[in-house]
C-alpha positions in Angstrom: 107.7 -2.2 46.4 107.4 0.4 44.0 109.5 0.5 40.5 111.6 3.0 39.0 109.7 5.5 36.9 109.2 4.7 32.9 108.9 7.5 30.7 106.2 7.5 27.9 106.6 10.4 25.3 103.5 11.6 23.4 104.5 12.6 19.6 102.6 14.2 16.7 102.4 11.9 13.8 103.5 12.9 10.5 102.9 15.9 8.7 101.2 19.2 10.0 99.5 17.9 13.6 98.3 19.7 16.5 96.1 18.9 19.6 95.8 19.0 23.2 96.3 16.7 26.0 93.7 17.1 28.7 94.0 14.2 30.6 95.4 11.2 31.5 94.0 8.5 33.4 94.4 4.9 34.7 91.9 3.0 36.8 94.6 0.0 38.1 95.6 -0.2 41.7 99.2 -1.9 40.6 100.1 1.1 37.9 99.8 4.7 38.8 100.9 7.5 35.9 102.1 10.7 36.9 101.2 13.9 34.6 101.9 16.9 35.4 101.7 20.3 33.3 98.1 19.7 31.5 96.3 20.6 29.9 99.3 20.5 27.0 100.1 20.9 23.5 101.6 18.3 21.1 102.2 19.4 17.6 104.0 19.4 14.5 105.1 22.3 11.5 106.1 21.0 8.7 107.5 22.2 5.3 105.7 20.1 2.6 107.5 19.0 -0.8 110.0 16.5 0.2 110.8 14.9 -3.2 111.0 11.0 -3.1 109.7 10.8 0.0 106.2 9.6 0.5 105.3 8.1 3.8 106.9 11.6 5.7 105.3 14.1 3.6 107.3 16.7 5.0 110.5 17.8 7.2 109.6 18.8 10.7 110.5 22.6 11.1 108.9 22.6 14.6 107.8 19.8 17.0 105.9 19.8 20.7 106.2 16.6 22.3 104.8 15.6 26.0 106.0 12.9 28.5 104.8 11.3 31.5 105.7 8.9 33.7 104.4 5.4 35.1 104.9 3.2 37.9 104.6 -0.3 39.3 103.4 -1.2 42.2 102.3 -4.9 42.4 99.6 -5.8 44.9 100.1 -10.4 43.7 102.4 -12.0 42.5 102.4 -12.5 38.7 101.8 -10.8 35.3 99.6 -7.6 35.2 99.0 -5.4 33.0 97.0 -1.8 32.4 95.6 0.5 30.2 96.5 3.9 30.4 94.1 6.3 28.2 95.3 9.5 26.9 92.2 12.4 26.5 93.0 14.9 23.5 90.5 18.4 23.3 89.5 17.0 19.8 87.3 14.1 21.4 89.6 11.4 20.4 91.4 9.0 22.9 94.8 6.9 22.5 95.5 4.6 24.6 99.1 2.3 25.8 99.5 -0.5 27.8 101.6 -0.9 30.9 102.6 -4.5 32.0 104.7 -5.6 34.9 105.3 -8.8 36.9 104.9 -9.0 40.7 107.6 -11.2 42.7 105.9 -12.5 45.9 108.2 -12.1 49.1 109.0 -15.2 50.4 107.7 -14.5 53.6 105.7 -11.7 55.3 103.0 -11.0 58.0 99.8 -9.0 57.5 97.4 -8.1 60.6 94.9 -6.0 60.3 93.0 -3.5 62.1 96.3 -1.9 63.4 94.1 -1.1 66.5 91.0 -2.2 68.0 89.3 0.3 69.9 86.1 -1.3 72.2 84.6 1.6 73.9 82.2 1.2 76.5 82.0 -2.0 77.5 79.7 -2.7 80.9 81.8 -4.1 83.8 82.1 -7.7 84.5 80.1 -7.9 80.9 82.0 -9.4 78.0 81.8 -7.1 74.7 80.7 -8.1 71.6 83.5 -9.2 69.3 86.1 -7.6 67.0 87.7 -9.2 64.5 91.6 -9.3 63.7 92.8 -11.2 60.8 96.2 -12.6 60.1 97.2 -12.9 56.9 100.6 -14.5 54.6 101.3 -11.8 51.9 104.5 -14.2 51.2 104.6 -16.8 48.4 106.2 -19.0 51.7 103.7 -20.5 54.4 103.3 -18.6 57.4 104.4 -20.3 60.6 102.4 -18.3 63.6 104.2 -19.6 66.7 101.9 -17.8 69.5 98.5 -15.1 69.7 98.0 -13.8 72.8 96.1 -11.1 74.8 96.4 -8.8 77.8 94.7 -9.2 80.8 90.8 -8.2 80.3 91.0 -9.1 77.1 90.0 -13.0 75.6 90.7 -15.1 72.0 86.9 -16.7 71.7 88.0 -18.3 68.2 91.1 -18.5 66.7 94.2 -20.7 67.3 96.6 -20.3 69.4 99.3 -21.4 66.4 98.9 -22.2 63.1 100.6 -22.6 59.3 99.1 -20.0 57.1 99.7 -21.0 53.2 100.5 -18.7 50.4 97.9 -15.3 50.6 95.9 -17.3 53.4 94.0 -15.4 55.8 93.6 -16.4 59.6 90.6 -14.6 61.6 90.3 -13.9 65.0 87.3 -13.0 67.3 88.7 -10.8 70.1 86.7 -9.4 73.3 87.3 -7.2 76.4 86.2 -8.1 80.0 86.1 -5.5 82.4 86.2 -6.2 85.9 86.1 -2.7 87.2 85.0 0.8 85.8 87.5 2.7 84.0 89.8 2.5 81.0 91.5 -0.9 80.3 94.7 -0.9 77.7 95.8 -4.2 76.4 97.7 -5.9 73.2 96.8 -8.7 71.0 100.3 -9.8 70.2 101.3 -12.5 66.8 104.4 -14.1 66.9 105.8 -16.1 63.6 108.4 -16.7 61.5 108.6 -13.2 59.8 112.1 -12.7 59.6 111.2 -8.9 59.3 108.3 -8.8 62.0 108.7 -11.7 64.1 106.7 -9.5 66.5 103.3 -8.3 65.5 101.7 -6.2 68.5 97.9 -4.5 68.1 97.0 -2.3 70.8 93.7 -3.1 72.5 91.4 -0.6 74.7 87.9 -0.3 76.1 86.3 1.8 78.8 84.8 0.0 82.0 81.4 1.5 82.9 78.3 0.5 85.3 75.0 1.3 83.2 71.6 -0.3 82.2 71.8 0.5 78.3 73.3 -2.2 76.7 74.1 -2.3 73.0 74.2 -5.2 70.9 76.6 -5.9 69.2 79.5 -3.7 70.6 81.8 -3.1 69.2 79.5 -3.2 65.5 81.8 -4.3 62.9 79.6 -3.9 59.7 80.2 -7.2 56.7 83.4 -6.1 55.0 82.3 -5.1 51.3 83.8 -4.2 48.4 83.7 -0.6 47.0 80.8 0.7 45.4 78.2 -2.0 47.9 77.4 0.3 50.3 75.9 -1.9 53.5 73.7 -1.7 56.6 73.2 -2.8 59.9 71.2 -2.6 62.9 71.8 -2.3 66.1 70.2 -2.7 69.5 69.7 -0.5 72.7 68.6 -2.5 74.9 67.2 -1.4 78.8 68.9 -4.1 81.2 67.4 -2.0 84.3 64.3 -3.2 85.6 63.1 0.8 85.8 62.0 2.1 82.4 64.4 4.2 80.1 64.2 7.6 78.5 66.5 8.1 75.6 67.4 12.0 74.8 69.8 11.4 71.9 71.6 9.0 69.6 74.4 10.5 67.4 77.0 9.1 65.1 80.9 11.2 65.1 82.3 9.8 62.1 83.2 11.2 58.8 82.7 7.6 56.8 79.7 6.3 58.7 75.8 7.0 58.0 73.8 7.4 61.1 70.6 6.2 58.7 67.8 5.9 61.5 67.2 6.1 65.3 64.6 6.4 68.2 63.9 10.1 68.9 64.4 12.2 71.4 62.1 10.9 74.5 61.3 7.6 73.3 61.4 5.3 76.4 62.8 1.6 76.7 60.4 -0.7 78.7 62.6 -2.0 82.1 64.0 -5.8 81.6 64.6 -5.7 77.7 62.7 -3.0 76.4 64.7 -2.4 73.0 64.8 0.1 70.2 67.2 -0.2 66.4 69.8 1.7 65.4 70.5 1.5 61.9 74.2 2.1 60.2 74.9 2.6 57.2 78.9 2.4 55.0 78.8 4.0 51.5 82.0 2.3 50.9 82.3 4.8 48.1 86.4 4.1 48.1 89.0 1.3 50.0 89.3 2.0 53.4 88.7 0.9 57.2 85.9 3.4 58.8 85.2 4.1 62.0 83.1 5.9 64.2 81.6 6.3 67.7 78.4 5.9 68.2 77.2 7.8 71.5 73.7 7.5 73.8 72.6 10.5 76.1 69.5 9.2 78.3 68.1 9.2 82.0 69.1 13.1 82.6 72.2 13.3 80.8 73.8 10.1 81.9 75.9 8.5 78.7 77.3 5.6 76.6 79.1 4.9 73.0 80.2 2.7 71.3 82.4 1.9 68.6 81.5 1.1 65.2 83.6 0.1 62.0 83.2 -0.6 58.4 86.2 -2.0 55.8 85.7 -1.2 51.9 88.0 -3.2 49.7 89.0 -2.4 46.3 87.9 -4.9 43.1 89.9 -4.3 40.2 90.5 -6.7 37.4 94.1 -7.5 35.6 93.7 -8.8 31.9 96.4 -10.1 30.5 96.8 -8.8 27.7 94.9 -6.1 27.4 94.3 -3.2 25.4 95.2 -3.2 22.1 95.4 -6.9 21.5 98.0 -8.0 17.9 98.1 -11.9 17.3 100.5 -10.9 14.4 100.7 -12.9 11.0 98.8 -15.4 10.3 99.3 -17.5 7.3 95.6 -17.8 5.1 94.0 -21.4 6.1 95.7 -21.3 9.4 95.0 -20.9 13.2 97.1 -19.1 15.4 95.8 -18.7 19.6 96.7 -16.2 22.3 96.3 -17.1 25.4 94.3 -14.4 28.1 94.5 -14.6 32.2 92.4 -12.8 34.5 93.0 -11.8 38.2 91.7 -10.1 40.7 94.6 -8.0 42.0 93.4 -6.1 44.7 92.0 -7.3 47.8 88.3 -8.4 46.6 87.0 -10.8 43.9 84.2 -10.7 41.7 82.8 -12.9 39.1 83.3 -13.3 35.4 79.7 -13.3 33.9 80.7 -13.0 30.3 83.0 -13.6 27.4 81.7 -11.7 24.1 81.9 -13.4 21.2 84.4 -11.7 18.6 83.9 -11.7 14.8 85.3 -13.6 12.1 87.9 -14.8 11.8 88.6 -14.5 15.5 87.3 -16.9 18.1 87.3 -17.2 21.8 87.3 -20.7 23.8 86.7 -20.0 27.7 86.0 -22.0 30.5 82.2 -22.3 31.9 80.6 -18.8 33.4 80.1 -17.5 35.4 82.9 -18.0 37.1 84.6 -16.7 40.5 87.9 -15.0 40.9 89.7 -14.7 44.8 91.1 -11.3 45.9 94.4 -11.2 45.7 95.6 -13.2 43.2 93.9 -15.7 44.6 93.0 -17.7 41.4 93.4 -17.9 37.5 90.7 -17.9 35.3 92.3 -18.3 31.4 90.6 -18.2 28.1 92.3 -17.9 24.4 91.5 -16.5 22.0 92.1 -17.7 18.1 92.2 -16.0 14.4 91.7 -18.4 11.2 91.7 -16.4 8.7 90.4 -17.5 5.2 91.4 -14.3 3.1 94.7 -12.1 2.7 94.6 -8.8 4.9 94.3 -6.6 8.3 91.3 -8.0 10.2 90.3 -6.6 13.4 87.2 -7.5 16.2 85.9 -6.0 19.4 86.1 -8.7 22.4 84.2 -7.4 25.9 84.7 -9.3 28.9 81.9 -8.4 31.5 81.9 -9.0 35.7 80.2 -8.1 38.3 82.8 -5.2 39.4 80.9 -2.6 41.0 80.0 0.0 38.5 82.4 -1.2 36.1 81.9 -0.9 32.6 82.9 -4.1 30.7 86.4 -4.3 29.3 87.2 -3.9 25.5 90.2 -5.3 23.9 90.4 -4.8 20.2 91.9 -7.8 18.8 93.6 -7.5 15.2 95.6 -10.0 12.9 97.4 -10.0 9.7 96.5 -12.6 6.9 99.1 -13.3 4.8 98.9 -15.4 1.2 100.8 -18.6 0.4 104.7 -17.5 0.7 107.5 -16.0 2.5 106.2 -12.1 3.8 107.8 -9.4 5.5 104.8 -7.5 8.1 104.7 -4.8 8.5 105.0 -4.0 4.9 106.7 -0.3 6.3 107.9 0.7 9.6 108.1 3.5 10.6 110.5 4.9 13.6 109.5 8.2 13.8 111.0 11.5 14.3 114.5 11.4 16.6 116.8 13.6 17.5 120.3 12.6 15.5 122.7 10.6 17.7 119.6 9.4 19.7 118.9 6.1 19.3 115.0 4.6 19.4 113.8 1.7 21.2 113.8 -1.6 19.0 110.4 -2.4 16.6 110.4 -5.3 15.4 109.8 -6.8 11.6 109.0 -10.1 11.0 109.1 -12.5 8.2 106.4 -15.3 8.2 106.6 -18.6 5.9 103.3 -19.6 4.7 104.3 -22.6 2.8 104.3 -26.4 3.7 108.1 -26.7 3.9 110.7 -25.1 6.1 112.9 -22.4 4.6 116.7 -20.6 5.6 116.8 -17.4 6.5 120.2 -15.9 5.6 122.1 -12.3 5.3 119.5 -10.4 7.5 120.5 -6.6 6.2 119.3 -2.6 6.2 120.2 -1.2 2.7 119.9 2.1 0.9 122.0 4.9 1.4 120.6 6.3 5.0 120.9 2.6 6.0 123.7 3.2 8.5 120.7 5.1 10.2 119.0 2.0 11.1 120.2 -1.3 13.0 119.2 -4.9 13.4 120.1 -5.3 17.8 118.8 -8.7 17.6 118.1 -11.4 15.3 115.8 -15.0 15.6 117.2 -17.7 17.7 117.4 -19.9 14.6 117.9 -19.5 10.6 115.5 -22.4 9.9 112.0 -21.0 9.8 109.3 -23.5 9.9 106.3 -23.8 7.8 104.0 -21.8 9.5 106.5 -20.3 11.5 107.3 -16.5 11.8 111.0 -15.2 12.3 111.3 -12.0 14.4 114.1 -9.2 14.4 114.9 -6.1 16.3 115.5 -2.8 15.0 116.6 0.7 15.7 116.3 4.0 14.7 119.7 6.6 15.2 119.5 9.4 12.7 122.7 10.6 11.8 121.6 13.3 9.1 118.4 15.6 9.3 115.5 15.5 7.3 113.8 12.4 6.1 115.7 8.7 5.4 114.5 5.9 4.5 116.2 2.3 4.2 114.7 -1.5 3.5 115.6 -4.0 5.9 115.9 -7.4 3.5 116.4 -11.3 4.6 117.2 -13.6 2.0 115.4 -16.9 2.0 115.4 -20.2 0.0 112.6 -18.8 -2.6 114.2 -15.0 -3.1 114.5 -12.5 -0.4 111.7 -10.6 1.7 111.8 -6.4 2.0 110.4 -4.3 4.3 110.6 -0.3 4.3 111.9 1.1 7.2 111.5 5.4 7.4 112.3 8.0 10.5 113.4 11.4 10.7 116.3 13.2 11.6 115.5 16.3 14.1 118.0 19.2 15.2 117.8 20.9 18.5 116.4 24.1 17.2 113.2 22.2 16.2 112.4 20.2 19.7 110.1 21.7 22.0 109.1 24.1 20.0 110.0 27.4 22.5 106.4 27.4 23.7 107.6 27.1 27.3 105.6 23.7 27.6 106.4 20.5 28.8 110.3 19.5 27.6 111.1 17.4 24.8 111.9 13.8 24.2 114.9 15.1 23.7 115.5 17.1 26.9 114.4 14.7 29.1 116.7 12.0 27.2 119.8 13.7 27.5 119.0 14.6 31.3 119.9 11.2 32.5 117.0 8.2 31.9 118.7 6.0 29.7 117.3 5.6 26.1 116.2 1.9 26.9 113.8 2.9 29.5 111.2 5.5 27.3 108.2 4.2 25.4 107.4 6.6 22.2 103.4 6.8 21.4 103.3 8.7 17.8 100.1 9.5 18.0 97.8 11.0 14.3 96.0 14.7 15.7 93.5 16.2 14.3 94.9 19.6 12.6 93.9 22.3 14.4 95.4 26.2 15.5 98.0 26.0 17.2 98.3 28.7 20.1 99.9 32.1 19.8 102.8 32.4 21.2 
């Protein structure tokens, strides 16, 4: 199932900003973003000389914001997550990440090919065979009551019923038996305990013919692969007559399949097995099932084909979390961990052949590599990662993980952490909401308060003061007022400007050793300033008011480099 659309706005940072969007771009087969209208501007026109006032150097005069929109549409069950990179013109890149959680449907059938075409199949001859495979996309098991097939048609392995667990996978060989020349239509026909497709029904054909050129295998059903491994095979024409064979042509009709080499015109198969290759070849340059027919033209004109098919499936790998990675405050002479999963969540797996090493004062503890991960959500591999820092201040690290993903780049997560000295802190020492249109209110941000001491403190009279502070909001407060040692205290906070122009406020908590500040700023924004009558994509604002509740939108304030903005 797919989710609701989230909104994500783009916004210049503070002060005089301007760039342009060119693209946006996610490589996850769960999350898909939808941007529309780029390339775009995003700016911001400032007048400068706000007086007491130092974090917002100015009072927006004329703003440019951009939006788009992002989707969930989980292939396993679970937490996933993505990053979503946003191009500017200036060379720079921002990036957000998206994170959803699948819920696995108790019960639900999967059989794949939806059709199995044979072709020509020699009468009273038994093809070569196709494969079908059943599968349990439910988090239930899978209770297959019956498999059958039509007349001319045979199961050679596969049972008859079965229990298929939790994203389990049941193959089938299938082959056709003509008695008589002609086309022969069947069914291959599941039955189970899917309360929405009891019945599963794939149609089976293939063409009776009398002829000496046999092919092996036929059908040719090339090794499923995953995409980016292209793969070849050969196969074999092979004389069954005792008189020899002239061949006049071999071609391939398909628009996914690589006819890579063949005998040429004239070349002549010895009688009782004389035999000449064929080879195929799949690019598998994206997920899908290919198919082609492969047709023969010898003795005078005479004919024969054959099918072949080829299956690509995606790799992709979820990282959770990802992206821009914050194990928050940490006291000075402490350890605090963050837990990492992997997943492969799309149909293929791949391997895990590396976990970089991160600087101080970050570590990283993982299991033994390389190590394998299952398609589909098959398996867990978990690692953690820990900062100890031994000095007060912001440190940051690089960690890469590396697979064996097709032409996939390793993946980066910058990891950052703030050290705090012996005490009760406030982080972030300022917090800023942005610019919002008054009456609007932000999403929450949340402050937090850390207590790097060796006894527990109260927390008491969590407050915003200062005269814009009725601007600002605490919408949710820890679960308890003791705060351990060690321990770090969260609140929520929002941002509704009720005048416009610059405010500021200080969100205080008093504790058992004084009270903890922290600055909060945003900026009030009138209609005649959003969207800045360029005709370009509409405003926070605009989109707000139009229905999609204020809960639902993720701001990204993002710093430009200053730059021209266009004429109007």
């Amino acid at each position: 199932m797919t989710s609701t659309p989230r909104a994500i706005n783009v916004n210049p940072a503070a002060g005089n900003q301007s760039d342009v969007i060119t693209s946006i771009t996610e490589g996850c087969p769960d999350f898909f973003v939808t941007a529309n209208g780029l390339p775009a501007d995003v700016y911001r026109i400032c007048e400068t000389g706000i007086p007491n006032v130092t974090a917002i150097p100015c009072t927006t005069t004329e703003l440019q914001s951009y939006q788009f929109t992002a989707q969930f549409q989980p292939n396993i069950g679970g937490a996933t997550s993505c990053v979503v990179t946003v191009a500017l013109a200036s060379g720079a890149t921002k990036t957000v990440t998206l994170n959803g959680t699948g819920t696995i449907p108790p019960i639900r059938i999967d059989v794949a090919p939806g059709a199995v075409p044979f072709g020509d199949v020699r009468r009273n001859t038994t093809s070569g065979a196709a494969q079908i495979a059943v599968r349990n996309l439910g988090g239930q098991n899978l209770s297959v009551t019956s498999v059958t097939t039509s007349t001319g048609f045979a199961i050679t392995a596969g049972p008859g019923s079965t229990v298929i667990g939790p994203s389990g996978n049941q193959p089938y060989s299938v082959v056709c038996q003509p008695t008589a020349v002609g086309g022969l239509a069947g069914s291959f026909v599941v039955q189970s305990n899917d309360p929405v497709n009891p019945t599963v029904t794939i149609p089976l054909s293939c063409n009776g013919i009398d002829s000496n050129l046999d092919i092996s295998p036929s059908p040719l059903t090339l090794p499923t692969t995953r995409v980016g491994e292209p793969v070849e095979q050969d196969v074999q024409l092979i004389n069954s007559g005792a008189a020899p064979m002239t061949l006049e042509s071999v071609a391939l009709a398909s628009t996914d399949l690589e006819l890579v080499s063949a005998p040429g015109a004239g070349t002549v198969l010895a009688g009782s097995g004389g035999s000449a290759p064929v080879r195929i070849r799949f690019a598998a340059a994206a997920a899908a099932i290919a198919d082609g027919t492969l047709t023969m033209s010898y003795d005078g004109g005479q004919t024969r084909t054959s099918q072949i098919s080829a299956r690509a499936l995606l790799t992709s790998m979820a990282l959770t979390p990802d992206g821009e990675v914050d194990l928050g405050p940490v006291c000075v002479g402490q350890t605090k961990s963050q837990p990492f999963a992997i997943v492969a969540n799309a149909d293929a797996g791949f391997q895990v052949n590396a976990i970089s090493s991160p600087d101080q004062p970050f570590t990283v503890v993982s299991p033994a590599l390389p190590a394998g991960l299952t398609g589909s959500g098959g398996n867990t591999l978990a690692f953690e990662v820990s900062a100890a820092p031994t000095a007060p201040g912001i440190a940051t690290s690089l960690l890469t993980v590396s697979t064996d993903i097709p032409n996939a780049a390793p993946r980066e997560i910058t990891l950052s952490a703030t050290a705090l000295a012996e005490g009760v802190s406030g982080t972030p020492e300022e917090l800023d909401l942005g610019s919002q249109p008054l009456e609007v209110t932000t999403i929450g941000q949340e402050v937090k308060v850390a207590n790097c001491t060796t006894a527990a403190t109260t927390l008491a009279n969590a407050r915003i003061e200062g005269d814009a502070g009725t601007s600002f909001a605490i919408v949710q407060q820890p679960a308890s007022a003791t705060l351990a040692a060690s321990g770090v205290a969260t609140w929520l906070v929002v941002f509704t400007p009720r005048t416009l122009g610059p405010v500021e406020a200080t969100f205080s908590v008093d504790h058992d050793g004084g009270t903890t500040s922290i600055r909060l700023i945003g900026e009030g924004l009138g209609d005649d300033v959003l969207g800045g009558g360029d005709g370009g994509p509409p405003s926070y604002y605009s989109c707000n008011t139009g229905g999609a509740p204020a809960a639902l939108w993720i701001a990204l304030v993002f710093g430009f480099v200053v730059r021209r903005r266009r004429a109007r």
